[in-house]
C-alpha positions in Angstrom: 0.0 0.0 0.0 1.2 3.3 -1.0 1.3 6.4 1.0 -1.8 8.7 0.1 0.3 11.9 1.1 3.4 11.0 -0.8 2.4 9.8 -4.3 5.0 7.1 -5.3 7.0 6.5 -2.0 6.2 3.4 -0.5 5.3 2.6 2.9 8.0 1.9 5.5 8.2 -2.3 6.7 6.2 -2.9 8.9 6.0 -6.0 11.2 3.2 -8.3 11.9 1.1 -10.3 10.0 -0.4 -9.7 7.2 3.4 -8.2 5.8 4.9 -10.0 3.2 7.8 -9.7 1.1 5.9 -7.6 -1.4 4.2 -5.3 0.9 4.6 -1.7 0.0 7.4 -1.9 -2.2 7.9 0.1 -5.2 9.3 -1.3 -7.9 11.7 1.0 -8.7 13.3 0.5 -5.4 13.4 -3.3 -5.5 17.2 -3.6 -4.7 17.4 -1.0 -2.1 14.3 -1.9 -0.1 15.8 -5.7 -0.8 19.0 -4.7 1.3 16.9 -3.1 3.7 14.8 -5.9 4.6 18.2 -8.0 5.0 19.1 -5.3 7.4 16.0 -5.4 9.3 15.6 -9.3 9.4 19.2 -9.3 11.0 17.8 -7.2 14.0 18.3 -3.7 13.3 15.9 -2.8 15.7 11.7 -3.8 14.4 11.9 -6.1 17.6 11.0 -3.7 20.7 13.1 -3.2 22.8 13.9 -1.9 26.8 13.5 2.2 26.4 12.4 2.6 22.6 8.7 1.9 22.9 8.1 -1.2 21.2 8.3 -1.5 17.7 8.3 1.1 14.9 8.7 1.5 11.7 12.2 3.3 10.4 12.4 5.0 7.1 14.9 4.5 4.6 17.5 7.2 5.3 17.9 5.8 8.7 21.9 5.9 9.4 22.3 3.0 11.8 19.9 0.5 9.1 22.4 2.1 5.9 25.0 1.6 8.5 25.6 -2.1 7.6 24.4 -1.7 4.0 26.7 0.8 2.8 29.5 0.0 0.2 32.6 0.6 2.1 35.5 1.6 0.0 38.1 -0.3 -1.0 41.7 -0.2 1.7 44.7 1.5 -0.4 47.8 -0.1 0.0 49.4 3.2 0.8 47.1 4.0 3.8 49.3 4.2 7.4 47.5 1.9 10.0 45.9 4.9 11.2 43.8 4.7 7.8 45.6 8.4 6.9 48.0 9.0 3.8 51.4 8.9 4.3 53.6 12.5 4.0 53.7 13.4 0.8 57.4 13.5 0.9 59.4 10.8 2.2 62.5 11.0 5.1 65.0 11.1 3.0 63.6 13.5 1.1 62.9 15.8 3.8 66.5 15.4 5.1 67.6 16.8 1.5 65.8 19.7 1.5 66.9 20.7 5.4 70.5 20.7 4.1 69.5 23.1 1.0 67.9 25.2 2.9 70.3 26.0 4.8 72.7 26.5 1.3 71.6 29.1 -1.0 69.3 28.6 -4.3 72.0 29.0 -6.6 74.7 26.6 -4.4 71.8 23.5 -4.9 71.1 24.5 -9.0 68.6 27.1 -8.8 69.1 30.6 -10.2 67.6 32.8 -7.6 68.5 34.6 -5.2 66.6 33.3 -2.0 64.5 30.6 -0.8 60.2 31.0 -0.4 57.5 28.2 -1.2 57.5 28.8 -4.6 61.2 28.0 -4.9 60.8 25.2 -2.5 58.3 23.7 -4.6 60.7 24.5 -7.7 63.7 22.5 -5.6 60.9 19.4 -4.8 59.6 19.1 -8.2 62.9 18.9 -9.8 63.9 16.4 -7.8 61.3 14.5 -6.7 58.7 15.0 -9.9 56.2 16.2 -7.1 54.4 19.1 -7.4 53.0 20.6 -3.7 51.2 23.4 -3.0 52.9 26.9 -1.4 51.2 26.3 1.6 52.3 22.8 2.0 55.9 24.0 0.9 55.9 26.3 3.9 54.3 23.6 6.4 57.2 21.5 5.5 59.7 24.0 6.3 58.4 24.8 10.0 57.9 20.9 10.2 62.4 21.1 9.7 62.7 23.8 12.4 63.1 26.7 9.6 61.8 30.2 10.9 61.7 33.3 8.8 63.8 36.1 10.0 65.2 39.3 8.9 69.1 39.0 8.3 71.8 41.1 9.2 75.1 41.5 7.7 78.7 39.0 8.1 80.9 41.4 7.0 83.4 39.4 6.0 86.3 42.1 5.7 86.5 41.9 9.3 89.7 41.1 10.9 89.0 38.4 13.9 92.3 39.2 15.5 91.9 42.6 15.5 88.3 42.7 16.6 89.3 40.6 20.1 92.6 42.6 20.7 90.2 45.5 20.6 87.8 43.8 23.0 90.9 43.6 25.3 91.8 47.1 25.0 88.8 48.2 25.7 88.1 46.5 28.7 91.8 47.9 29.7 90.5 51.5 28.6 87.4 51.5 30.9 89.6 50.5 34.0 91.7 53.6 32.9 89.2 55.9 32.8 87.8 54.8 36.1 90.6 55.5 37.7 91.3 59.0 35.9 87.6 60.4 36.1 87.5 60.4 32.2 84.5 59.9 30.4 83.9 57.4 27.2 81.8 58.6 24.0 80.9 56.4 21.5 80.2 58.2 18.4 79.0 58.4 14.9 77.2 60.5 12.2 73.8 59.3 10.5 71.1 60.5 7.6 67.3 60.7 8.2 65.3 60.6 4.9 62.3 62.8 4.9 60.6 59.9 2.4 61.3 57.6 6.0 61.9 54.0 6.4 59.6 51.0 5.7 59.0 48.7 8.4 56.9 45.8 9.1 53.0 47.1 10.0 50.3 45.4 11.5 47.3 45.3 8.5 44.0 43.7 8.5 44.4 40.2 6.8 43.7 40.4 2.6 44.4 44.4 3.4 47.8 45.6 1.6 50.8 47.3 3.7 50.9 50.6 2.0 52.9 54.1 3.6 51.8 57.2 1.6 54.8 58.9 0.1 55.5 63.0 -1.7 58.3 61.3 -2.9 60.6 64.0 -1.5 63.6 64.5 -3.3 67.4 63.5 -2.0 68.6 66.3 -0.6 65.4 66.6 2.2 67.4 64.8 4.7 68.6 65.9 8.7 71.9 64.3 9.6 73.4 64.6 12.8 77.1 63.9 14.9 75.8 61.9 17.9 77.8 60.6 21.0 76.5 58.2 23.5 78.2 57.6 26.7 77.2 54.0 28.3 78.4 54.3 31.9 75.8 57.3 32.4 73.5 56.7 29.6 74.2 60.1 28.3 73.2 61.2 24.7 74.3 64.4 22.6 74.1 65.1 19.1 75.3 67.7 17.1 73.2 68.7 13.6 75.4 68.2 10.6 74.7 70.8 7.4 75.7 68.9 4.4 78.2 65.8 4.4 80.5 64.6 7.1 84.5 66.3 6.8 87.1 66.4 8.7 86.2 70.3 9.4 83.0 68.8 10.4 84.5 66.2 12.7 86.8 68.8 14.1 83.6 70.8 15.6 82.5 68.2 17.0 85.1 67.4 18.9 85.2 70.5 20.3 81.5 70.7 21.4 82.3 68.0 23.5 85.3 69.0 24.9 83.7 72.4 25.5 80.8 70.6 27.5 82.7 68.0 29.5 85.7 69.5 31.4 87.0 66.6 32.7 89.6 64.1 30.4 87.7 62.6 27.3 87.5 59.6 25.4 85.8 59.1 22.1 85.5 56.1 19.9 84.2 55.9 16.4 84.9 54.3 13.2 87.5 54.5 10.8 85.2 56.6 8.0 87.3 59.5 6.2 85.7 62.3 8.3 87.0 61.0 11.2 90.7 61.7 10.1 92.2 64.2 8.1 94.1 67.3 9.0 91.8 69.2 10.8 90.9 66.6 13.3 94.9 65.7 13.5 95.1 70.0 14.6 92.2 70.1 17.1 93.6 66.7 18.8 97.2 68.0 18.8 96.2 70.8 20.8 98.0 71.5 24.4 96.7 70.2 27.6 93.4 69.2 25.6 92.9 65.9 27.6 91.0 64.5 24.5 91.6 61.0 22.8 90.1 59.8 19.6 90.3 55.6 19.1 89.4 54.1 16.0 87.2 51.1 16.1 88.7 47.5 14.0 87.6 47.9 10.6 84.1 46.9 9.2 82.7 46.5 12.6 80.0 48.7 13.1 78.2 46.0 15.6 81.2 47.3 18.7 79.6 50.9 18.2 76.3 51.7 20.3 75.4 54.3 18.4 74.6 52.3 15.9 71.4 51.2 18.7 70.2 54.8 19.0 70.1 55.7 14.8 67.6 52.4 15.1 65.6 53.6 18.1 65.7 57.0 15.7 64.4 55.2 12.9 62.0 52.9 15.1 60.0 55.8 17.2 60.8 58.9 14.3 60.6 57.8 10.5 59.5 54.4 10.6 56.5 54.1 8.0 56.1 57.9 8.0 57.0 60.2 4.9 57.3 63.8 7.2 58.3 65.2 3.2 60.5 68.4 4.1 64.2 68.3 6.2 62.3 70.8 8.4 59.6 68.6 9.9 62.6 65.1 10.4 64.7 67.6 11.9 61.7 69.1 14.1 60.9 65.5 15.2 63.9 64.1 15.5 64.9 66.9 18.4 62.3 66.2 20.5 63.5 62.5 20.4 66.7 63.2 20.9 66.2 65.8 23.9 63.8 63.4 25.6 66.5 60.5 25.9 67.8 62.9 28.7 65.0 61.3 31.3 65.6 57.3 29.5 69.1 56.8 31.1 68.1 54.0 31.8 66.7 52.1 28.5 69.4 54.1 26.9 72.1 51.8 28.5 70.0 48.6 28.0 69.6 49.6 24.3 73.0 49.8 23.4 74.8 47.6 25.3 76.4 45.7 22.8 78.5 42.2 22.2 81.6 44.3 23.0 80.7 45.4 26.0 79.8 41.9 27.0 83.0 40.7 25.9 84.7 43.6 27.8 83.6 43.3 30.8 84.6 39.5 31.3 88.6 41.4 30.9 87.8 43.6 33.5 90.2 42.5 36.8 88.6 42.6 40.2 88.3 45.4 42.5 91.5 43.9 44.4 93.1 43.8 41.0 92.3 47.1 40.4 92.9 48.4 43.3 97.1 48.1 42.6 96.5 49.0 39.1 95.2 52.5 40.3 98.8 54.1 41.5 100.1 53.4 38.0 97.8 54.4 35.5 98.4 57.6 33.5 95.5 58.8 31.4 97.9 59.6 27.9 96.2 62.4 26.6 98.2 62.5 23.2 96.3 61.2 20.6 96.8 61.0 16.3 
């Protein structure tokens, strides 16, 4: 019998008597309703039982009758006993690619200049005929310990030897100036663009990173002398018109001497505005109490100043085109005048491997107590 509300489906199975094989079956279900019945005559559940209510009738989309019924899919031989795929590359494989990784593109075959997914999935297809996804490229380099990061330079003119016979010296000139009341400046000179430097920015996902620009042109830039002394976490700067010279260096020089009267040390690089004849004059002057040290060559990570240009750069220009010299310079005042009350983070910013390196030179206070009756603060300096 058919159901009256539901032209063409046929009535559920039900039991009792009176139900027979062909009892409300369609013929165009025949097979289906077939399995069915198999289900149900194996006890899927007509047969009452304790807290369903006696029998009932189920209908035909019922999941625990197709339970049984349903054609299971055939096992692949590939599946892991946890019925999952295995990784799409094997061990080996992924060995390989952690030791090119850690090579360059071009020192494993591929002309480009640095790895991303897309050449990862270059370097995996050409060697394994597997083609993967960028994502998947990526997963699989976080799976190997890989994290992205934003290198800094090896500069590999630097001179080992040199660099640690520095460290000693230095740790020999901070005794000295303890014991002679002199003061150590590190300084250097640096150029703020008024276009300003991109940095990373926090965006809305999908949402492009974009810093409006004027596109000033070169010449609106502020550049600046600044000295940075780490034992008191002292910062001065001098305003620079036009590019660094030995006239320039000179001045500087003096502005310091003129505002600390007590014997002087500064320390800076070995750029061309740093010697010359008019900074060879101003140091060869009498009773001046001055000394000017080089730092090794192509070492720019000894110098602190190097710490305060980037805290310049990070609080100032970062992602911000101020488009005239006036406005940087404006900003970059107030900066520089408020690291007067931030002694404090000063000295944490730049204190730098050589200090650390330094420091382990320094003798003990018994030490230097007996080196106190000989030192001699040497006040002549090329």
């Amino acid at each position: 019998m058919h159901d009256e509300r539901h032209p063409g489906r046929a009535d559920p199975v039900g039991a009792g008597p009176g139900a027979g094989p062909r009892a409300g079956i369609a013929r165009g279900d025949t097979a289906r309703a077939g399995a069915l019945a198999r289900a149900l005559a194996c006890g899927a559940g007509l047969v009452g039982a304790q807290g369903r209510g006696g029998a009932r009738p189920r209908v035909a989309h019922d999941w625990e009758l197709a339970r049984g019924v349903l054609r299971r899919r055939p096992r692949s031989a590939d599946l892991r006993a946890d019925g999952r795929l295995p990784p799409a590359l094997g061990a080996a494989v992924q060995a390989g690619l952690k030791v090119a990784v850690q090579a360059t593109p071009t020192e494993v075959g591929i002309d480009l200049a640095s790895w991303n997914g897309k050449v990862v999935r270059q370097f995996i297809e050409a060697r394994c005929g597997v083609r993967l996804s960028r994502a998947t490229c990526l997963r699989y380099l976080h799976r190997l310990g890989f994290v992205c990061k934003r290198p800094k330079k090896r500069l590999l003119k630097a001179d080992e030897a040199k660099r640690a016979t520095f460290v000693a010296d230095d740790a020999a000139l901070v005794v000295e100036a303890r014991a002679a009341g002199a003061k150590i400046f590190f300084a250097d000179e640096a150029h703020f663009r008024a276009d300003g430097d991109l940095r990373a920015k926090w965006v809305l996902r999908g949402t492009p990173a974009l810093v409006d620009s004027t596109c000033p042109r070169w010449g609106e830039q502020a550049s600046y002398y600044l000295a940075v002394g780490l034992e008191t976490g002292e910062v001065e700067c001098l305003e620079l018109t036009g590019t660094s010279t030995a006239a320039t260096s000179a001045a500087f020089l003096k502005q310091r001497r003129e505002r600390h009267p007590g014997p002087l040390i500064v320390i800076w690089d070995n750029g061309p505005a740093h010697g010359g004849d008019a900074v060879r004059e101003y140091l060869a002057t009498p009773d001046l109490a001055l000394r000017a040290i080089r730092l090794p060559a192509y070492s720019p990570d000894c110098n602190p100043d190097e710490a305060i240009w980037a805290w310049a750069r990070e609080e100032v220009t970062a992602n911000a085109c101020l488009g005239t010299k006036v406005k940087v310079q404006a900003r970059l005042t107030r900066f520089f005048d408020g690291l007067d009350t931030r002694t404090a983070e000063v000295q944490s910013r730049c204190r730098r491997k050589l200090q650390a390196l330094a420091e382990a030179h320094i003798p003990t206070p018994d030490e230097l107590a007996e080196l106190e009756t000989h030192v001699v603060l040497n006040c002549a300096s090329v």
